[in-house]
C-alpha positions, 0 to 999 in steps of 0.5 A: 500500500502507498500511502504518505508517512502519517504523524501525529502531534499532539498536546496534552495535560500531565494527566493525559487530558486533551481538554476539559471535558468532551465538547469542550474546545481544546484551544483552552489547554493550547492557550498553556503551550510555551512559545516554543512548543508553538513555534514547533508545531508550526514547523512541523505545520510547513513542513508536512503536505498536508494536515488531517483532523477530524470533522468533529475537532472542527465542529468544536474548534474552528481550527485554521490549521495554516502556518502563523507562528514561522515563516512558511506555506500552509499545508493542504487541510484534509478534513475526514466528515462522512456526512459532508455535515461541516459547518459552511462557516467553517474556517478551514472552507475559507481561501488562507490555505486548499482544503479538502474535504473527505467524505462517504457515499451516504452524505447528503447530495445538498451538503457536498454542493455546500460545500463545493460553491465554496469552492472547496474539494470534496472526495468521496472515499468509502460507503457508510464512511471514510474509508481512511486506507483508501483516503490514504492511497488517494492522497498519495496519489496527488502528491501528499507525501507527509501527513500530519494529523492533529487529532481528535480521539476518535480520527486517531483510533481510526488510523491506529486500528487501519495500522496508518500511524508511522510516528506520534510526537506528544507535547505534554504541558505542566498542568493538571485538570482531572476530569471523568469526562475529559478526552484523551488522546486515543479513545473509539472501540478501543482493543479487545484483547492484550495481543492487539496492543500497539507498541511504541518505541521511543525516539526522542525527548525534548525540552521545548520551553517548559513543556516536554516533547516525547517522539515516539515510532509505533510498531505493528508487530503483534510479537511483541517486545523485541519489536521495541528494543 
């Protein structure tokens, strides 16, 4: 399978928390980053193709996803909605960067014209749903080589089950907020047994400010621990 090199960044609290609690923006933790981690995840910004986050992360954010905090060119804004159901004020369908949005055969005819006569791309890749191996293999098909994906919970679990991840690359902020019902980074189904379990291999730490960068490889291979030495 050709597919672009996926990798996932993502900030979170101490405690593993994305946010507050589910339906709560996850700018408010952002607002806690150093200069650096920003600058940071910039970089990685220009320097990927293209970036991925869910329709719900954009529902609840309003992310922009464009490159401000270094110099550089925003990468193309992929946007998996199987309903084609995102909201048409939406700043991701604005003109500061290409987006492209990715949906099922089910979504409604009116919405994909919504969207197009805002003159955004709309790709059809799966039936009841986006289908993200073959998201994958069209993306490398147009020349996306280098896909950062910025979340959220379930668009990660998404991938890690379709084995997609090559890399995930965690900024963890100073702070703690507990919660029953905050978010964490993976959430979906989740395994079902222990030999399903997903390793990762640690490829670096770094001090970013004073926040901590952890890079880590993800192994697919069921057998296990010699995988990670």
């Amino acid at each position: 399978m050709k597919k672009p090199y996926l990798f996932v960044i993502s900030e979170m609290t101490l405690d593993g928390k994305l946010t507050l609690r589910r339906g709560v923006s996850s700018k408010i933790i952002m607002n806690y980053m150093s200069k650096e981690s920003n600058i940071f995840l910039h970089k990685e910004r220009a320097s990927s193709d293209a970036i991925m986050v869910g329709c719900n992360t954009i529902k609840i954010d309003n992310s922009n996803l464009t490159v401000r905090y270094v110099k550089g060119r925003s990468p193309i804004r992929i946007i998996p909605c199987s309903f084609a159901d995102i909201p048409l004020n939406s700043n991701v369908l604005d003109k500061s960067a290409p987006t492209i949005i990715v949906t099922s055969k089910k979504a409604p005819a009116k919405n994909i014209d919504a969207i197009r006569r805002k003159g955004v791309e709309v790709m059809v890749c799966g039936e009841d749903k986006v289908d993200f191996k073959l998201l994958m293999e069209n993306l490398y098909a147009i020349g996306i080589k280098k896909l950062m994906v910025e979340g959220g919970p379930t668009i990660l679990w998404n991938i890690l089950k379709d084995q997609l991840v090559d890399e995930i690359k965690i900024i963890h902020l100073p702070i703690l907020i507990g919660g029953r019902d905050a978010p964490s980074l993976v959430e979906g189904e989740g395994i079902k047994d222990l030999s399903d379990i997903f390793f990762a291999k640690l490829k670096g730490v770094r001090v970013l400010g004073k926040d901590l960068l952890t890079e880590y490889k993800i192994i697919y291979k069921k057998s296990t621990r010699q995988s990670l030495v």
